[in-house]
C-alpha positions in Angstrom: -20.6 -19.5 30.7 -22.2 -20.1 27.5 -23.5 -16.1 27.0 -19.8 -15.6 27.6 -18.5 -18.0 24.6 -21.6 -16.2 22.3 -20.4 -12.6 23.4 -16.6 -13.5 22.6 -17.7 -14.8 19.3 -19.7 -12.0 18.3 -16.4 -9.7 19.5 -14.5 -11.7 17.1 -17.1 -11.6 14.2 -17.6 -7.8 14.9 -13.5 -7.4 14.7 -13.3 -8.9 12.0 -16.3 -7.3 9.9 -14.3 -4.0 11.1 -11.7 -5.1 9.6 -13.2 -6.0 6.2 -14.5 -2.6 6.2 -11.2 -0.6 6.4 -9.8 -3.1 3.7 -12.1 -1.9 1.6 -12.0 1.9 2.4 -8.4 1.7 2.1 -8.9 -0.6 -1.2 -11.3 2.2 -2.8 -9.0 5.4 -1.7 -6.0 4.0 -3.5 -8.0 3.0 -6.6 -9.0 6.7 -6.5 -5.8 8.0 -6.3 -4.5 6.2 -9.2 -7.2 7.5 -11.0 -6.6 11.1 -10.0 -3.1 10.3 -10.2 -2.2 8.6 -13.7 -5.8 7.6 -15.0 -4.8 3.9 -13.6 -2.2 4.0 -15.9 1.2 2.1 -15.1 3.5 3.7 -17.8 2.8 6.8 -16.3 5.5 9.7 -16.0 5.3 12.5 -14.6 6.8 15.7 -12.1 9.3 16.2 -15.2 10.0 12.2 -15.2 10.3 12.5 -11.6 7.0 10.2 -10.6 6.4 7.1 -12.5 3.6 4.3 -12.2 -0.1 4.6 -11.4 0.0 6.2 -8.0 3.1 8.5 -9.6 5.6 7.6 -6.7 9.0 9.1 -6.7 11.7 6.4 -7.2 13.4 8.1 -3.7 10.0 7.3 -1.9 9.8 3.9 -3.2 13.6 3.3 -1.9 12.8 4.6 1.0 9.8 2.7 1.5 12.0 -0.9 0.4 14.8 0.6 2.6 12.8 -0.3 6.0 11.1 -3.2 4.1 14.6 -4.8 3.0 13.1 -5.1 -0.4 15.3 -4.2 -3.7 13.5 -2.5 -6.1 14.5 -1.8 -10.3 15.4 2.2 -8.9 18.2 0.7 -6.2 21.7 1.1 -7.4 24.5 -1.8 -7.1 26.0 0.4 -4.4 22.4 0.4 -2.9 21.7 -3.0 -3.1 24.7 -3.7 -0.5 24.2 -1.5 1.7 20.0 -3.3 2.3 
């Protein structure tokens, strides 16, 4: 009974070191794109004003995005706004 307990502890540990991990690949990918993307630069504009911030995002994408979310975001019109 007690290996049991240990082996269900070490599952948990081992989850959750997994889970670290991915954090942190995910965490290092997006800091790359906003390098590649904008130089980590939050004023950024570009596609012919089209992309904005530091991971250059369209403003319909970020709608979208906020749309399943239920978040309002600065690019939302009033007309928008009602309809989340």
């Amino acid at each position: 009974m007690h290996h049991r307990r240990m082996s269900g502890t070490t599952l948990v540990l081992s989850k959750e070191k997994e889970e670290q991990k991915m954090e942190s690949i995910i965490a290092m990918l997006i800091s790359a794109l906003m390098i590649v993307e904008s130089d980590g630069r939050a004023d950024a504009i570009g596609d012919n004003g089209r992309a904005v911030g530091v991971l250059q995002i369209h403003p319909e994408c970020v709608q979208d995005i906020n749309r399943f979310s239920k978040r309002i975001t600065p690019y939302q019109t009033e007309r928008t706004r009602e309809k989340v």
